[in-house]
CHARMM internal coordinates of N, CA and C (Angstrom, degrees):
IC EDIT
DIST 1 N 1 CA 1.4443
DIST 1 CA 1 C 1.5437
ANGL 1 N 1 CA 1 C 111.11
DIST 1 C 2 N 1.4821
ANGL 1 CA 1 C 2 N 111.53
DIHE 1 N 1 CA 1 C 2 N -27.23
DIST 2 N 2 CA 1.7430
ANGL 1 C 2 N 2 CA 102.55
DIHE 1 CA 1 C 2 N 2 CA -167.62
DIST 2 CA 2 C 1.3675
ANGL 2 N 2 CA 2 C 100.68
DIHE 1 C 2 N 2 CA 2 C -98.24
DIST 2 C 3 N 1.4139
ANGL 2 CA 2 C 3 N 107.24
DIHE 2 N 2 CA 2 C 3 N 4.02
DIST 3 N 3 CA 1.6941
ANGL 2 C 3 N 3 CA 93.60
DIHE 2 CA 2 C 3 N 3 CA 175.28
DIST 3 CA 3 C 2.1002
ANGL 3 N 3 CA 3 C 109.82
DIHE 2 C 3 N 3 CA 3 C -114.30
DIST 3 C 4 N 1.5152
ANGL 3 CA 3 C 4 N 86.51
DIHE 3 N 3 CA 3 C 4 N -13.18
DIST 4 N 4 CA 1.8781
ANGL 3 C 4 N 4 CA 92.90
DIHE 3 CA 3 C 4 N 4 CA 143.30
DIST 4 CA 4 C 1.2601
ANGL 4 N 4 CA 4 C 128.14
DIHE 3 C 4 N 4 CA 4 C -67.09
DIST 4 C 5 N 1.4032
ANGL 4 CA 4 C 5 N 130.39
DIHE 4 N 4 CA 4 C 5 N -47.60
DIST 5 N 5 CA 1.4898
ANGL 4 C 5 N 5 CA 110.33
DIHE 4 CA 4 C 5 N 5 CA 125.73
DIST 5 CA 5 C 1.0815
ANGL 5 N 5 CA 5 C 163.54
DIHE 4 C 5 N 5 CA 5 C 73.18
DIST 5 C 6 N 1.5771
ANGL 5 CA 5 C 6 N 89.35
DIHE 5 N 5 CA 5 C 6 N -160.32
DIST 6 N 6 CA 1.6342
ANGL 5 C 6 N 6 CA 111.65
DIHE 5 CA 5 C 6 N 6 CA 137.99
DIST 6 CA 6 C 1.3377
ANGL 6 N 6 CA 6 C 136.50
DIHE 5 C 6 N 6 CA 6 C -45.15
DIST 6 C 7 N 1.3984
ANGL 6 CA 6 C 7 N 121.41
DIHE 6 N 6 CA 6 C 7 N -16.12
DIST 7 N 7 CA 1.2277
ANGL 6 C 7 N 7 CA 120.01
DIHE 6 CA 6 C 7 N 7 CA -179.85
DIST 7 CA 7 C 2.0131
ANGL 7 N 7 CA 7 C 107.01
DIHE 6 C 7 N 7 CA 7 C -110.54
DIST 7 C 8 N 1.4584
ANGL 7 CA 7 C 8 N 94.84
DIHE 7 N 7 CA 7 C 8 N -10.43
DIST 8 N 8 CA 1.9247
ANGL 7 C 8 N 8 CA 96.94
DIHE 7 CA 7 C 8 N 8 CA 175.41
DIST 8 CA 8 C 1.5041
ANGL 8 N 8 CA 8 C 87.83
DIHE 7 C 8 N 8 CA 8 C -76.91
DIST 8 C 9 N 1.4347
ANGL 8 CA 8 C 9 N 116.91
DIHE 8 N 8 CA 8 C 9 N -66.12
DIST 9 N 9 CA 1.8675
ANGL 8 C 9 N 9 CA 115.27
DIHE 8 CA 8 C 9 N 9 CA -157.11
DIST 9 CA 9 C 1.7443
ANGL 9 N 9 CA 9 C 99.98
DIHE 8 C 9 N 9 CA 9 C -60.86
DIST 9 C 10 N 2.0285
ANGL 9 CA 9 C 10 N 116.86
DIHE 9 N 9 CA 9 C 10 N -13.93
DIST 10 N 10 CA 1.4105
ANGL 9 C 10 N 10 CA 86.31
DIHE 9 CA 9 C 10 N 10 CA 169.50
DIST 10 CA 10 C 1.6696
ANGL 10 N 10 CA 10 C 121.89
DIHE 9 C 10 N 10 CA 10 C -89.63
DIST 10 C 11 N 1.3263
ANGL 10 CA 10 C 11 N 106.86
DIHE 10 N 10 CA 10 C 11 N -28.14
DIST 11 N 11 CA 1.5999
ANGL 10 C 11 N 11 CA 117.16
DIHE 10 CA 10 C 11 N 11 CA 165.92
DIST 11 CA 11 C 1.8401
ANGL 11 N 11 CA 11 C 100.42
DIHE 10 C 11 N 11 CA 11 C -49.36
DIST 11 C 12 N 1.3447
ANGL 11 CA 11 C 12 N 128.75
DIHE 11 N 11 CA 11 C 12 N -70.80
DIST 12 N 12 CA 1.4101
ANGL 11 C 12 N 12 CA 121.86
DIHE 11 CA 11 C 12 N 12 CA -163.15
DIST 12 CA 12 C 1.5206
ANGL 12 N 12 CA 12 C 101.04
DIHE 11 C 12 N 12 CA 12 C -52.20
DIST 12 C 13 N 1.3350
ANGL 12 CA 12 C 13 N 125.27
DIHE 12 N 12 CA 12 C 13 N -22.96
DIST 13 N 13 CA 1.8872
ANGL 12 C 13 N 13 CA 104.33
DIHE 12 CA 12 C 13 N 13 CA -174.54
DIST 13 CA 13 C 1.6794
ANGL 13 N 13 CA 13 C 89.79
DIHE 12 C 13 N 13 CA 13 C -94.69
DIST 13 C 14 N 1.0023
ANGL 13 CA 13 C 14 N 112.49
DIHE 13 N 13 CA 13 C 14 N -24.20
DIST 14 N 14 CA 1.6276
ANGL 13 C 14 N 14 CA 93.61
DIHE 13 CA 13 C 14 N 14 CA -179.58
DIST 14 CA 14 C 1.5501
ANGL 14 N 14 CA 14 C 109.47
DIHE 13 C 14 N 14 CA 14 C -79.09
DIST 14 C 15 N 1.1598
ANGL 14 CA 14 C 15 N 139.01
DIHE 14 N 14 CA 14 C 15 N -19.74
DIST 15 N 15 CA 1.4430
ANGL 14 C 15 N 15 CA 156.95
DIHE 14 CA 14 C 15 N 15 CA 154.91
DIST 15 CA 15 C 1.6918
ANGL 15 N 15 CA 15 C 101.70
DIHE 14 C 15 N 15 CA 15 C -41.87
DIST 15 C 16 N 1.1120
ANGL 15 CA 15 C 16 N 113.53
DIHE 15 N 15 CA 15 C 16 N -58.93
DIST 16 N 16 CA 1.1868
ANGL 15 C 16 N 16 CA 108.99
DIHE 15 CA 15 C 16 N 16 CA -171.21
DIST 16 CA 16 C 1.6763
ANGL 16 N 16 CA 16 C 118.43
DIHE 15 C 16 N 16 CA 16 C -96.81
DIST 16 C 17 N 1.2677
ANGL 16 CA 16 C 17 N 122.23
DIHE 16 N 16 CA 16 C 17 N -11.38
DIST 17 N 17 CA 1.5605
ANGL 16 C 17 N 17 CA 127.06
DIHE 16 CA 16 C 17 N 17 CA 150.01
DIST 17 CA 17 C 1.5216
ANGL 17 N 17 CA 17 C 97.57
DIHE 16 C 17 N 17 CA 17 C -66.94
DIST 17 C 18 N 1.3029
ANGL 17 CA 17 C 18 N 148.83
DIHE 17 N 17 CA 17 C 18 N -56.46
DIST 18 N 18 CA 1.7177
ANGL 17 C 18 N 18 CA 122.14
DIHE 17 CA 17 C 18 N 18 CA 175.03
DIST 18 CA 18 C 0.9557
ANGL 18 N 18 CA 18 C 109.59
DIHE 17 C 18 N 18 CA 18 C -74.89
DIST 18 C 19 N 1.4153
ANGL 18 CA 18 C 19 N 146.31
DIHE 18 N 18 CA 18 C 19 N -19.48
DIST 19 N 19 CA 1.5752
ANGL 18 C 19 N 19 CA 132.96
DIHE 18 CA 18 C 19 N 19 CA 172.53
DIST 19 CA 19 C 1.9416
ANGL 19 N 19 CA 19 C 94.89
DIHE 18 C 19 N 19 CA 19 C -62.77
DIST 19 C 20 N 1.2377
ANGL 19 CA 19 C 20 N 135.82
DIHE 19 N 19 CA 19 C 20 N -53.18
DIST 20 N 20 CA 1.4474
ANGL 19 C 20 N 20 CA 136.11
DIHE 19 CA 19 C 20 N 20 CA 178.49
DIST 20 CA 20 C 0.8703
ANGL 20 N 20 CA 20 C 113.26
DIHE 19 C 20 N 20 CA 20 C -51.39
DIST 20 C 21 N 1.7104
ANGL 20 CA 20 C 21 N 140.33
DIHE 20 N 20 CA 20 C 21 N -58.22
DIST 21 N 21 CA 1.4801
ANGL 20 C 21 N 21 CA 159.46
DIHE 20 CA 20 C 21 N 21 CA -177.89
DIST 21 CA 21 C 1.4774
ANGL 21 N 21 CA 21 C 88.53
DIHE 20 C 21 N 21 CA 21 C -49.64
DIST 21 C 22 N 1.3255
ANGL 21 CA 21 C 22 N 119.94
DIHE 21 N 21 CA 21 C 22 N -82.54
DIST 22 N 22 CA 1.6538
ANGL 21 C 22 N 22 CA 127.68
DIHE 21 CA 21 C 22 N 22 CA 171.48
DIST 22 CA 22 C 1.6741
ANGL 22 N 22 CA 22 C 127.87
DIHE 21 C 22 N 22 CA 22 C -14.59
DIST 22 C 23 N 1.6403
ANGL 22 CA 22 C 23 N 92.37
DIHE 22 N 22 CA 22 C 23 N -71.43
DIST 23 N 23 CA 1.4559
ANGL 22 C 23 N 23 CA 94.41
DIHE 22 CA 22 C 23 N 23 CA 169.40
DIST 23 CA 23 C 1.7585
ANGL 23 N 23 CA 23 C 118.35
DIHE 22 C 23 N 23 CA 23 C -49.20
DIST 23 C 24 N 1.5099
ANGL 23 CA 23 C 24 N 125.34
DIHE 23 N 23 CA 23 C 24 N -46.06
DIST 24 N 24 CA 1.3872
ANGL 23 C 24 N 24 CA 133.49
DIHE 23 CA 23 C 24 N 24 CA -135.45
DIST 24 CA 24 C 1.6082
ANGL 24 N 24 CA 24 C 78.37
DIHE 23 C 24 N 24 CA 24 C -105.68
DIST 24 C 25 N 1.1351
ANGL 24 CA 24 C 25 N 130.46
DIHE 24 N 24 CA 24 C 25 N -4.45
DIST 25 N 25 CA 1.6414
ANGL 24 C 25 N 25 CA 124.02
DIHE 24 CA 24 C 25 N 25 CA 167.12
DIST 25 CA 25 C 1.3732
ANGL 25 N 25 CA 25 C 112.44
DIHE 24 C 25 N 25 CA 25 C -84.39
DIST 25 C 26 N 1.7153
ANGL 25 CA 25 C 26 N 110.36
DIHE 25 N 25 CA 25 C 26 N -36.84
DIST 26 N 26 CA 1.3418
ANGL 25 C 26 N 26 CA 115.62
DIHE 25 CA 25 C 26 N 26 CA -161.78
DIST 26 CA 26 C 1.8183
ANGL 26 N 26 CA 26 C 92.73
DIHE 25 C 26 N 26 CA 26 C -88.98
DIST 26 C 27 N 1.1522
ANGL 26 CA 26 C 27 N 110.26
DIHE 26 N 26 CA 26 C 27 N -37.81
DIST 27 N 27 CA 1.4145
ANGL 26 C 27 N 27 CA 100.04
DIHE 26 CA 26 C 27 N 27 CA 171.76
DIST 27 CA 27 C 1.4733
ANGL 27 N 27 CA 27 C 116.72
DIHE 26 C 27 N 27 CA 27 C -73.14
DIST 27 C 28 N 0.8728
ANGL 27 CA 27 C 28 N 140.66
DIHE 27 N 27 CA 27 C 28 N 4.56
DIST 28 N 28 CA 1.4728
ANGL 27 C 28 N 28 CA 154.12
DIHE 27 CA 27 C 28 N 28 CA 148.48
DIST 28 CA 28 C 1.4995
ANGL 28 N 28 CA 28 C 128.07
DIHE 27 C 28 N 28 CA 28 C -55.68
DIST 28 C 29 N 1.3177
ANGL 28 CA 28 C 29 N 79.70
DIHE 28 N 28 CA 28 C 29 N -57.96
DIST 29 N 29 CA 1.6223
ANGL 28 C 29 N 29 CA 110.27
DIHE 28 CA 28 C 29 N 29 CA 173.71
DIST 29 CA 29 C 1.6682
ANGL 29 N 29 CA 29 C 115.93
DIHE 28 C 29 N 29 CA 29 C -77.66
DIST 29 C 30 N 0.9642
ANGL 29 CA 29 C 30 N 124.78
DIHE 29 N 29 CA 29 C 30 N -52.78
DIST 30 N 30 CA 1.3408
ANGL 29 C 30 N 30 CA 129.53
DIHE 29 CA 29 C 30 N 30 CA 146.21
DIST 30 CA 30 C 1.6922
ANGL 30 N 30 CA 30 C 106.08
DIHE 29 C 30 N 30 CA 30 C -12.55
DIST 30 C 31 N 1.5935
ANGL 30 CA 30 C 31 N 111.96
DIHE 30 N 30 CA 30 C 31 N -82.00
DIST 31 N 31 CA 1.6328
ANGL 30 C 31 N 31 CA 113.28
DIHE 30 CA 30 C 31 N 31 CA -153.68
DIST 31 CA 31 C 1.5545
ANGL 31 N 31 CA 31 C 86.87
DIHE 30 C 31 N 31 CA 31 C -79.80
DIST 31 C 32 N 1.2900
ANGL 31 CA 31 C 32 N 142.52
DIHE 31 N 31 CA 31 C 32 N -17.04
DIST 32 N 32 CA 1.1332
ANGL 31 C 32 N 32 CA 96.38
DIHE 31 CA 31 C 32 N 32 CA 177.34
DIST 32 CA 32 C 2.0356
ANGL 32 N 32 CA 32 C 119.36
DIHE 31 C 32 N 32 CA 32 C -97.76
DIST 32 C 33 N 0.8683
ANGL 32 CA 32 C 33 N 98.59
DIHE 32 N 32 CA 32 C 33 N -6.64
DIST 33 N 33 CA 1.8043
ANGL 32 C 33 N 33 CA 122.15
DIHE 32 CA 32 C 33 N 33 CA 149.01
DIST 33 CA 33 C 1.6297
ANGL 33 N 33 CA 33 C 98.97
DIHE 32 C 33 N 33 CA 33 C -29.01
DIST 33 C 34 N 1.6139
ANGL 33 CA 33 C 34 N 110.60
DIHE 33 N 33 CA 33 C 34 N -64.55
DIST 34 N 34 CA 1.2540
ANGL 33 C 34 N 34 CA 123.67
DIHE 33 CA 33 C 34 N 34 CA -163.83
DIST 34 CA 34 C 1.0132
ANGL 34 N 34 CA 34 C 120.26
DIHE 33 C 34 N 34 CA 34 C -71.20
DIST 34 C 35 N 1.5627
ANGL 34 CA 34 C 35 N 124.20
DIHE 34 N 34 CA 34 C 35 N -42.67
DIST 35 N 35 CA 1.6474
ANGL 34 C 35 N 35 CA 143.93
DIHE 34 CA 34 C 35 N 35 CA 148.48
DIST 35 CA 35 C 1.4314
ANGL 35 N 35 CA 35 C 101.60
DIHE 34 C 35 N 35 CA 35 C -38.64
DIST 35 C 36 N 1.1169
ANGL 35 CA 35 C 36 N 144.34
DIHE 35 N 35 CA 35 C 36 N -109.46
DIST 36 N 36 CA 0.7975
ANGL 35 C 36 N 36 CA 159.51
DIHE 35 CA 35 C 36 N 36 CA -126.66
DIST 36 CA 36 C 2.1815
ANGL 36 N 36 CA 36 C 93.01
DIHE 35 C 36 N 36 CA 36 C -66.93
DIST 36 C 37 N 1.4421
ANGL 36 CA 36 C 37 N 117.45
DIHE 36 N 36 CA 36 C 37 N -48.58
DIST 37 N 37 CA 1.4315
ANGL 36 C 37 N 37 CA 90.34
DIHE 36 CA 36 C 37 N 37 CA 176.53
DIST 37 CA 37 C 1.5442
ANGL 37 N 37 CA 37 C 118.07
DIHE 36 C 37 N 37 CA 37 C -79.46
DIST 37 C 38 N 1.4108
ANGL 37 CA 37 C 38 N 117.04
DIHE 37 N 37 CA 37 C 38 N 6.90
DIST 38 N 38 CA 1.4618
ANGL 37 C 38 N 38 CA 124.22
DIHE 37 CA 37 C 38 N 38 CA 171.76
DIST 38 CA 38 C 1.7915
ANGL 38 N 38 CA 38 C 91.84
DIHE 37 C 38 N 38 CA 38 C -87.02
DIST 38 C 39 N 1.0552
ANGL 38 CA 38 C 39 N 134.80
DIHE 38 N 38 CA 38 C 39 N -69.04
DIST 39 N 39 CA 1.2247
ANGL 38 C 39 N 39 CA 127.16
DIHE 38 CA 38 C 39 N 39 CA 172.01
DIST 39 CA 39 C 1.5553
ANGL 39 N 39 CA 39 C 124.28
DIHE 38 C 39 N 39 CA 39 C -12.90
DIST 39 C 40 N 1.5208
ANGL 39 CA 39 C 40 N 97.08
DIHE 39 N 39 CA 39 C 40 N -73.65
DIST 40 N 40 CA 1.6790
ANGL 39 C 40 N 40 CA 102.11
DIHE 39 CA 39 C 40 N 40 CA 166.71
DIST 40 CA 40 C 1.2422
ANGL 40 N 40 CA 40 C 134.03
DIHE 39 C 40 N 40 CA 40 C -44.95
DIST 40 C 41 N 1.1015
ANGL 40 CA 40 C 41 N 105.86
DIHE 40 N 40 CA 40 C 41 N -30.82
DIST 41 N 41 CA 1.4092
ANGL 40 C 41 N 41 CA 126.39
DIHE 40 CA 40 C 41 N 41 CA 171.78
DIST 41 CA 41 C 1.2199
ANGL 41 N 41 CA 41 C 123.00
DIHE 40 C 41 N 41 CA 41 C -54.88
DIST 41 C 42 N 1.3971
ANGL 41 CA 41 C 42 N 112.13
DIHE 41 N 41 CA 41 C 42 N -61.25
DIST 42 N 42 CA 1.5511
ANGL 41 C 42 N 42 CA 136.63
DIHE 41 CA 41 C 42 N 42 CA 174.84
DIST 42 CA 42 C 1.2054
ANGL 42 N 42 CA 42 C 97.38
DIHE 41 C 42 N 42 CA 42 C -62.72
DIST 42 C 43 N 1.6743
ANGL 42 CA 42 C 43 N 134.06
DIHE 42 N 42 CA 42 C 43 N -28.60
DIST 43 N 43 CA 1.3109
ANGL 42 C 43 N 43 CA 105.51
DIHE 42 CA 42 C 43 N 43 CA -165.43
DIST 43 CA 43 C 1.7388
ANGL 43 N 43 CA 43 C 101.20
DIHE 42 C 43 N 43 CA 43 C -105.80
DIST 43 C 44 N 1.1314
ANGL 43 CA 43 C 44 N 129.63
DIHE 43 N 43 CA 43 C 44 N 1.25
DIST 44 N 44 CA 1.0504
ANGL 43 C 44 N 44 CA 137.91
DIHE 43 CA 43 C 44 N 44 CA 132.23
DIST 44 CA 44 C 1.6147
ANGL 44 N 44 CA 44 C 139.06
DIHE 43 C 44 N 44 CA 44 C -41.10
DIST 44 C 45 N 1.2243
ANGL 44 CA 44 C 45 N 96.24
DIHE 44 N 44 CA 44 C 45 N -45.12
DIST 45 N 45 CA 1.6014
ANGL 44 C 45 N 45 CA 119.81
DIHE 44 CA 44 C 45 N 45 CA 165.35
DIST 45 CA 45 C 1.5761
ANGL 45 N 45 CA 45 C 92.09
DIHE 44 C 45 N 45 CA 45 C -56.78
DIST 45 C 46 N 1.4867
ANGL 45 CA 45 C 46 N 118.98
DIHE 45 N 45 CA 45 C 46 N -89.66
DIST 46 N 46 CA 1.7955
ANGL 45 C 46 N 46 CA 117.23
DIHE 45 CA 45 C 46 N 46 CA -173.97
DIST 46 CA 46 C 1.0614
ANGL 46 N 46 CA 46 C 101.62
DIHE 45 C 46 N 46 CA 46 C -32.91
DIST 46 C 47 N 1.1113
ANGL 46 CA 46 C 47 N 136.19
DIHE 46 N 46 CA 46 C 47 N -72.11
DIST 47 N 47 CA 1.8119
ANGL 46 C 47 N 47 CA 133.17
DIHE 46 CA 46 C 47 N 47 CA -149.01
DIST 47 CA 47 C 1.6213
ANGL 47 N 47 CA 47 C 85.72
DIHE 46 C 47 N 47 CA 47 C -52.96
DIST 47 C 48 N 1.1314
ANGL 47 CA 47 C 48 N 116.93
DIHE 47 N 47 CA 47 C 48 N -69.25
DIST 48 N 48 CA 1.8093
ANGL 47 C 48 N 48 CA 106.79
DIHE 47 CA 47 C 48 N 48 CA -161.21
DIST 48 CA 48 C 1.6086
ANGL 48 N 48 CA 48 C 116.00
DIHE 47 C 48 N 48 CA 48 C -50.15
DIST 48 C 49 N 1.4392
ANGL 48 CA 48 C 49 N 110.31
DIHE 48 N 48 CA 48 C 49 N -32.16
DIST 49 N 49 CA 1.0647
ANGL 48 C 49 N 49 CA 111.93
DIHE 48 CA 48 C 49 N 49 CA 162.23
DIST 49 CA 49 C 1.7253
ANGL 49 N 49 CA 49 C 146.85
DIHE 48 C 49 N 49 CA 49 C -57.03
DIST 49 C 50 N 1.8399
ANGL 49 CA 49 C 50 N 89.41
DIHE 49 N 49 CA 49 C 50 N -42.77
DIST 50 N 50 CA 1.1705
ANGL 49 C 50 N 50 CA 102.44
DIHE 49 CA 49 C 50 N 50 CA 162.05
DIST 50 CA 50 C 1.6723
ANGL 50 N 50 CA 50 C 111.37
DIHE 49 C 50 N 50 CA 50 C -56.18
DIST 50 C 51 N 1.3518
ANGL 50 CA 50 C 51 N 117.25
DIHE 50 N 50 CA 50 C 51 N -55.84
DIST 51 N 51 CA 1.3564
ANGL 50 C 51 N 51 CA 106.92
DIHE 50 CA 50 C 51 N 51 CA 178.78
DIST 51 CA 51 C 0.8464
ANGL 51 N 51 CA 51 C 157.10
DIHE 50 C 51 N 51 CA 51 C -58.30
DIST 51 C 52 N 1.7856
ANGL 51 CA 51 C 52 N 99.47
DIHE 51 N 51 CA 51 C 52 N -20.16
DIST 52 N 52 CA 1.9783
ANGL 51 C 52 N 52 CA 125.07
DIHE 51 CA 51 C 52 N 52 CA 162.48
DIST 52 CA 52 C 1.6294
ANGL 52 N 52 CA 52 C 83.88
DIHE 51 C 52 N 52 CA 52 C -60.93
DIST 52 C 53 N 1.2702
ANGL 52 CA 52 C 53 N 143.88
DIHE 52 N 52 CA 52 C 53 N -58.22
DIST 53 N 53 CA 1.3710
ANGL 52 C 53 N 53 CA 141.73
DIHE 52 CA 52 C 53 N 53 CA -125.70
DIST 53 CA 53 C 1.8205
ANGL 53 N 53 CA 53 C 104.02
DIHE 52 C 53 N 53 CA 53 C -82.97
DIST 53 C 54 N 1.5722
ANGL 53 CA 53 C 54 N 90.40
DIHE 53 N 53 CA 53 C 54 N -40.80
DIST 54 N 54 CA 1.8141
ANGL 53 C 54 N 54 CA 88.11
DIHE 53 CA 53 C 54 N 54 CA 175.51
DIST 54 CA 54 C 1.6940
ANGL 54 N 54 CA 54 C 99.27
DIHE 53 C 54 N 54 CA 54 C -95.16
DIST 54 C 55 N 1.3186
ANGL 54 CA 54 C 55 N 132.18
DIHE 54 N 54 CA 54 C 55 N 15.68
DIST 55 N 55 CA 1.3835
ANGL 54 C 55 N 55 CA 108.85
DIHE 54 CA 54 C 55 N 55 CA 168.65
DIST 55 CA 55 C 1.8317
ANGL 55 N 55 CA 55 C 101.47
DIHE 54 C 55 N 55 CA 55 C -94.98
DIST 55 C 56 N 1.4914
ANGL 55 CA 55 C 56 N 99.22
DIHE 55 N 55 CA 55 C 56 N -22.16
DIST 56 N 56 CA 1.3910
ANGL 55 C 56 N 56 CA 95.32
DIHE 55 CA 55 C 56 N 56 CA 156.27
DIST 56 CA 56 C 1.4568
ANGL 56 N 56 CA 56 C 128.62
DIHE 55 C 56 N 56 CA 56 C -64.17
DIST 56 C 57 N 0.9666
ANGL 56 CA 56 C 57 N 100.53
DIHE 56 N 56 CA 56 C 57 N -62.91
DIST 57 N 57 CA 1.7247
ANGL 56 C 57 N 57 CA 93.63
DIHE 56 CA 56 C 57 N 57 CA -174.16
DIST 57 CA 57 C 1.7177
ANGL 57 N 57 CA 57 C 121.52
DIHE 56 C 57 N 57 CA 57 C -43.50
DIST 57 C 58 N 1.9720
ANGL 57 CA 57 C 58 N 103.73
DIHE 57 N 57 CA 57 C 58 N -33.64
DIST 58 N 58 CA 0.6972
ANGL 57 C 58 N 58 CA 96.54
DIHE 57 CA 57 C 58 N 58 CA -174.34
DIST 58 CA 58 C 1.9049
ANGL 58 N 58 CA 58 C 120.97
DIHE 57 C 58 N 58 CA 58 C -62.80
DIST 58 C 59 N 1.4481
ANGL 58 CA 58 C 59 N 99.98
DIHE 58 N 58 CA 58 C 59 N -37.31
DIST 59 N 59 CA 1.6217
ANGL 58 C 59 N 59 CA 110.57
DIHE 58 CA 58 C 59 N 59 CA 164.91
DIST 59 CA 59 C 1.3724
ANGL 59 N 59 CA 59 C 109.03
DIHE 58 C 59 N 59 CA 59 C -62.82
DIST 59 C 60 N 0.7363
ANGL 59 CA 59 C 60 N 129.72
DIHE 59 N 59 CA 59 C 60 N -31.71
DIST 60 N 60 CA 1.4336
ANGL 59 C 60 N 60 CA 112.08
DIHE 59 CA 59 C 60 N 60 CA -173.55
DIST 60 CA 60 C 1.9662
ANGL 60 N 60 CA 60 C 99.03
DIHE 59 C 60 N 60 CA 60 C -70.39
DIST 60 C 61 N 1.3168
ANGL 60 CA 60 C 61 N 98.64
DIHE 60 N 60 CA 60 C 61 N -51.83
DIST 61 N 61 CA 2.1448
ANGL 60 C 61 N 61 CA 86.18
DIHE 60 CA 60 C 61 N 61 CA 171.40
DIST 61 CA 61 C 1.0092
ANGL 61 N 61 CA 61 C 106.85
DIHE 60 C 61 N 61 CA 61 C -41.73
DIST 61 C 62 N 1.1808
ANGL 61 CA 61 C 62 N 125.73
DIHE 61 N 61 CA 61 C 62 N -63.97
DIST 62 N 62 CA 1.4331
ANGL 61 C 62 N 62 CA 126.65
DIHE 61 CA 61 C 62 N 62 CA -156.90
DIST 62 CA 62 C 1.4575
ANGL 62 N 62 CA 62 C 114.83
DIHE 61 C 62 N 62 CA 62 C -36.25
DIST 62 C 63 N 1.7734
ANGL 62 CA 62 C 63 N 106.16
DIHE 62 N 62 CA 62 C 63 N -42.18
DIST 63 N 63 CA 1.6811
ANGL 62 C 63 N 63 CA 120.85
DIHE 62 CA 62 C 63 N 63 CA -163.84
DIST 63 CA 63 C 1.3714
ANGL 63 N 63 CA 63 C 83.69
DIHE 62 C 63 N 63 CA 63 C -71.89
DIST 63 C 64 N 1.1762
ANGL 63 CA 63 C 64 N 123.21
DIHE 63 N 63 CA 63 C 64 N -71.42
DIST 64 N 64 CA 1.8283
ANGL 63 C 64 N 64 CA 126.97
DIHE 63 CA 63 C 64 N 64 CA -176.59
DIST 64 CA 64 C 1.3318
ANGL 64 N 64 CA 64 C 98.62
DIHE 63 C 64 N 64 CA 64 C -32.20
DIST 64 C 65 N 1.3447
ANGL 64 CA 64 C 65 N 150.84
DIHE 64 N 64 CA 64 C 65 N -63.39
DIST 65 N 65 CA 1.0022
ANGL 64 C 65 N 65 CA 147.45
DIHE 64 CA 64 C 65 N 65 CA -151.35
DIST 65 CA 65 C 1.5802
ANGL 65 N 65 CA 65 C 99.53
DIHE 64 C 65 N 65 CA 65 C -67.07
DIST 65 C 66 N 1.4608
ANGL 65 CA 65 C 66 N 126.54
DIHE 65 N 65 CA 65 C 66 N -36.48
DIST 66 N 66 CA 1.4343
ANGL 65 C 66 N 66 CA 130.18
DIHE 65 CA 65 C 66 N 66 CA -155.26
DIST 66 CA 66 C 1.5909
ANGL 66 N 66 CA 66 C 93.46
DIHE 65 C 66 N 66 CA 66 C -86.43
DIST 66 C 67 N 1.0360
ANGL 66 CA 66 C 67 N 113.62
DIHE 66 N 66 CA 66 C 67 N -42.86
DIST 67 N 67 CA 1.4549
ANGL 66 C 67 N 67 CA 138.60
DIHE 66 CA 66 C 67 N 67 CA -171.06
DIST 67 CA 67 C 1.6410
ANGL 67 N 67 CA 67 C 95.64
DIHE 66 C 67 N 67 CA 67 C -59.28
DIST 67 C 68 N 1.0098
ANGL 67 CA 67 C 68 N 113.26
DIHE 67 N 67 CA 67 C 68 N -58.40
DIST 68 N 68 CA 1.6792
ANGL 67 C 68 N 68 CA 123.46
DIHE 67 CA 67 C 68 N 68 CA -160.67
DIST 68 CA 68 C 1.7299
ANGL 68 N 68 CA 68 C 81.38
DIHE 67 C 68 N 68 CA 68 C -65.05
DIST 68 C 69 N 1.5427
ANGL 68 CA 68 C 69 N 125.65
DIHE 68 N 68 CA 68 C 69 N -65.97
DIST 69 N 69 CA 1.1200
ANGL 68 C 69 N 69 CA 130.13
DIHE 68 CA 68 C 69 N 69 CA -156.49
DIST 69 CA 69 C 2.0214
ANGL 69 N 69 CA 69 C 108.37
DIHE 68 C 69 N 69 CA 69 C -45.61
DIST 69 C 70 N 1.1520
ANGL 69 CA 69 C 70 N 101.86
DIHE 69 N 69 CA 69 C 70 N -51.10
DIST 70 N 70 CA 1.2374
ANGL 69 C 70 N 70 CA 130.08
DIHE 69 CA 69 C 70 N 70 CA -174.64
DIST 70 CA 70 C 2.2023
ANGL 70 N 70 CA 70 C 103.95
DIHE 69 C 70 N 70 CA 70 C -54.72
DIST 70 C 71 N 1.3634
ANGL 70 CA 70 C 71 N 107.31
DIHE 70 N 70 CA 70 C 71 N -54.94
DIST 71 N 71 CA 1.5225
ANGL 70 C 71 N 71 CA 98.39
DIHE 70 CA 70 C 71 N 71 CA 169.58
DIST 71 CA 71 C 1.4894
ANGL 71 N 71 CA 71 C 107.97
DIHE 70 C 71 N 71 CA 71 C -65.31
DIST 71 C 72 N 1.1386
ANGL 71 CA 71 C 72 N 109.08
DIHE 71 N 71 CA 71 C 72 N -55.57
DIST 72 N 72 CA 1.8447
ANGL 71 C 72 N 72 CA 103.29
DIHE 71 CA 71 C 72 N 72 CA -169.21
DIST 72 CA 72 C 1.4406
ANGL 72 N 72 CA 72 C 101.74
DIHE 71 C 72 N 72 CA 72 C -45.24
END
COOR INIT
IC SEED 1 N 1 CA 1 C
IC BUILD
């Protein structure tokens, strides 16, 4: 009987060192879940940006181009 036991109170602390390990993984895992779709995000943000930026430039040649046409 005392080594029935001894071997529940050693299973219940080892039960609860992987229930801790577990949790502090999943909360781990969690924030970086969160990072990473804040990440995407942001890099979504640049790309669209980049692309307002060269649909500018590209208008802006264009005016130069009209401009250039216009002195000659």
């Amino acid at each position: 009987m005392k080594e029935y036991r001894r071997l529940k109170e050693e299973a219940a602390k080892k039960m609860t060192q992987f229930s801790e390990e577990y949790d502090s993984i999943d909360r781990q895992q969690q924030v970086d879940t969160t990072n990473l779709e804040q990440e995407q995000r942001s890099q979504k943000d640049h790309m669209a940006r980049i692309k307002q930026t060269e649909l500018r430039i590209e208008e802006l040649n264009g005016k130069i181009d009209k401009l250039g046409g216009y002195i000659a």
